[in-house]
ZAMARGU-4260 file (C-alpha; in steps of 0.2 Angstrom, whole numbers, plus 5000, padded with zeros to 4 digits):
<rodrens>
0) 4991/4961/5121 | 4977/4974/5113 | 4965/4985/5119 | 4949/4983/5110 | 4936/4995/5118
5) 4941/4995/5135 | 4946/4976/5135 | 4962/4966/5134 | 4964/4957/5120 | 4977/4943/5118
10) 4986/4944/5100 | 4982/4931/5091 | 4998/4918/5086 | 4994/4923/5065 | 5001/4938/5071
15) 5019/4932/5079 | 5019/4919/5064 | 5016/4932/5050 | 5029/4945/5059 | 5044/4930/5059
20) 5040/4926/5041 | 5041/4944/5036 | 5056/4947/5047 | 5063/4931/5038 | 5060/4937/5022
25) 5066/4957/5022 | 5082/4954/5034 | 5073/4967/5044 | 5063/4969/5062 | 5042/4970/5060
30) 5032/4976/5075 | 5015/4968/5081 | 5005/4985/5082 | 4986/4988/5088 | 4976/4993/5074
35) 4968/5011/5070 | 4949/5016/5069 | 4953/5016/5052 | 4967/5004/5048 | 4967/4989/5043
40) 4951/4991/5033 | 4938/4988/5046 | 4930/4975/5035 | 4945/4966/5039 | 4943/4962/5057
45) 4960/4963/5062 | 4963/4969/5077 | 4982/4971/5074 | 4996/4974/5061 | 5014/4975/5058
50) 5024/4987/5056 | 5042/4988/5045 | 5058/4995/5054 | 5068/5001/5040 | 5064/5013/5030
55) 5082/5018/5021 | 5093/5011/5016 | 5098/4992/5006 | 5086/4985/5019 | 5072/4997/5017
60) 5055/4990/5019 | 5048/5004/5011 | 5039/4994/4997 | 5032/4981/5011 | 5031/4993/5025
65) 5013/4985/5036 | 5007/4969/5034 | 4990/4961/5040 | 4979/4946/5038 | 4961/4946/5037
70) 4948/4937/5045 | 4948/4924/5030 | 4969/4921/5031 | 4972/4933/5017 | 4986/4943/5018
75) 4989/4961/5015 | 5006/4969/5012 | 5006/4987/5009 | 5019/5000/5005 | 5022/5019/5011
80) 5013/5030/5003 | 5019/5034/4985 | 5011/5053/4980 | 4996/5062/4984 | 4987/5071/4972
85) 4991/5092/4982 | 5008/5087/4978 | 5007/5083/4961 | 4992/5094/4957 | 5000/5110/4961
90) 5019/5111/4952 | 5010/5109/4935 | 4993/5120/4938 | 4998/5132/4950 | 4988/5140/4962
95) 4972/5140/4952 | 4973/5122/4951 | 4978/5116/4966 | 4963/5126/4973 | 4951/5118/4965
100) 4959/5100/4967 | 4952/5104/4986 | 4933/5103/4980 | 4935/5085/4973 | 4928/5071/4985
105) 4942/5053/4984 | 4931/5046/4994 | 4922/5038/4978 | 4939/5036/4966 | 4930/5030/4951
110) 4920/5047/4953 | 4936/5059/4958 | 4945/5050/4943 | 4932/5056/4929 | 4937/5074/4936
115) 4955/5071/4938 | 4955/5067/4919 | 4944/5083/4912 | 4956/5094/4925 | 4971/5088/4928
120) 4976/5076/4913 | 4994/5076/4920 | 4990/5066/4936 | 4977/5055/4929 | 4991/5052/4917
125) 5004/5047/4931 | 4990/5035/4941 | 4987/5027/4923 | 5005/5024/4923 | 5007/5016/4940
130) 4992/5006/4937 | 5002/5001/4921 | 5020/4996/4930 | 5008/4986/4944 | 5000/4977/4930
135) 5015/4971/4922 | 5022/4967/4937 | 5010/4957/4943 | 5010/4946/4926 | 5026/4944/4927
140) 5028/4938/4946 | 5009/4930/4947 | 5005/4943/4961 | 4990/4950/4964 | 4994/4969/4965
145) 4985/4984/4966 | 4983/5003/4967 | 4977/5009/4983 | 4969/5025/4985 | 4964/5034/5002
150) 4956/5047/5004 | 4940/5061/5006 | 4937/5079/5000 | 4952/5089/4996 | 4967/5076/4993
155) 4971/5056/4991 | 4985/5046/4993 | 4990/5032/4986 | 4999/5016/4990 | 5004/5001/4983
160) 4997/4983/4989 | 4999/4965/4987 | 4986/4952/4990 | 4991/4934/4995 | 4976/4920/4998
165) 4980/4907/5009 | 4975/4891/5011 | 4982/4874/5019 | 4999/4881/5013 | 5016/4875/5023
170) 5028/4886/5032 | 5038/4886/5018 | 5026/4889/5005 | 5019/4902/5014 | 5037/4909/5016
175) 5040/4908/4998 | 5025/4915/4991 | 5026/4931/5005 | 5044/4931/4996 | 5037/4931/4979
180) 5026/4944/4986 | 5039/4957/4993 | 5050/4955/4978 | 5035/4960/4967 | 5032/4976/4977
185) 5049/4978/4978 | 5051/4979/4958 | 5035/4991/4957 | 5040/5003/4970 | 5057/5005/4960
190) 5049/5005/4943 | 5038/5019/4951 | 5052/5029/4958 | 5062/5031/4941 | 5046/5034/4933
195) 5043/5048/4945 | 5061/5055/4943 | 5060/5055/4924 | 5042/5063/4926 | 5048/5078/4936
200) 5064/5081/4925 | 5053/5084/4912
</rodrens>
């Protein structure tokens, strides 16, 4: 059950359905969760998500870590958060710079970007290359993946996402194309990770 302003809602059976297919794919546990004010994306209307329990380890859902589905059956499989910009600001402009990182509005990222690039060139830099690694990616696997930026004045985080439409598909085809999915953000996050690593040795 869910607790939509001051009512009990019942969880739809997507919900239960989605959660066994995820479980089915990842070898791991998900958990049906009430959403947030703010999450899923309120344009969304979902009034639940699930929620990955491993995040360590050969099992780790860390590169599929909630999962939702909108009101038009799409479905939404997001990782943990890969950076934020106070962390990667400050070790390469100091003090000065991560100061002045705190003026910049995220909420309009097309906008913040621009100002990223003239100022920090370094972290536009790295978002250019994870955009990058997600295209490919998602050539290679036919996924739909993308960068996904949160956030308002002072910092932003980022995250990556994987987009599944859905039509009259079967059980197993929507099993196999969540599968597709998860491997996909599987093979970014990794990509990311050993991008990062060589990054910050350098």
């Amino acid at each position: 059950m869910s607790k939509e302003r001051g009512r009990i809602t019942p969880v739809p059976q997507e919900a239960y359905t989605l959660r066994d297919i995820m479980s089915k794919v990842t070898g791991v546990r998900y958990d049906v969760r009430e959403s947030l004010p703010d999450f899923p994306p309120p344009a969304h209307h979902t009034s639940w998500y699930l929620l990955g329990s491993e995040f360590r380890g050969p099992k780790s859902t860390a590169h599929a870590h909630v999962c939702w589905e909108d009101s038009e059956g799409n479905v939404f499989i997001q990782s943990m958060y890969i950076g934020n910009t106070t962390e990667w600001i400050g070790p390469i402009y100091g003090e000065k710079g991560a100061i002045a990182s705190f003026k910049i509005d995220y909420s309009d990222f097309n906008r913040a970007r621009k100002t990223l690039t003239e100022k920090f060139p370094a972290v536009a830099k790295r978002i250019g290359r994870y955009e990058t690694i997600l295209s490919n990616v998602s050539r290679k696997h036919h996924v739909a993946m993308s960068l996904q930026c949160e956030g308002d004045v002072g910092t932003a985080t980022f995250r990556i996402a994987a987009k599944i439409s859905r039509g009259n598909q079967t059980e197993k085809e929507d099993i196999q194309r969540i599968k597709q999915s998860v491997g996909a953000l599987r093979e970014a996050w990794d990509e990311i990770a050993r991008y990062d690593q060589t990054a910050e040795a350098n």
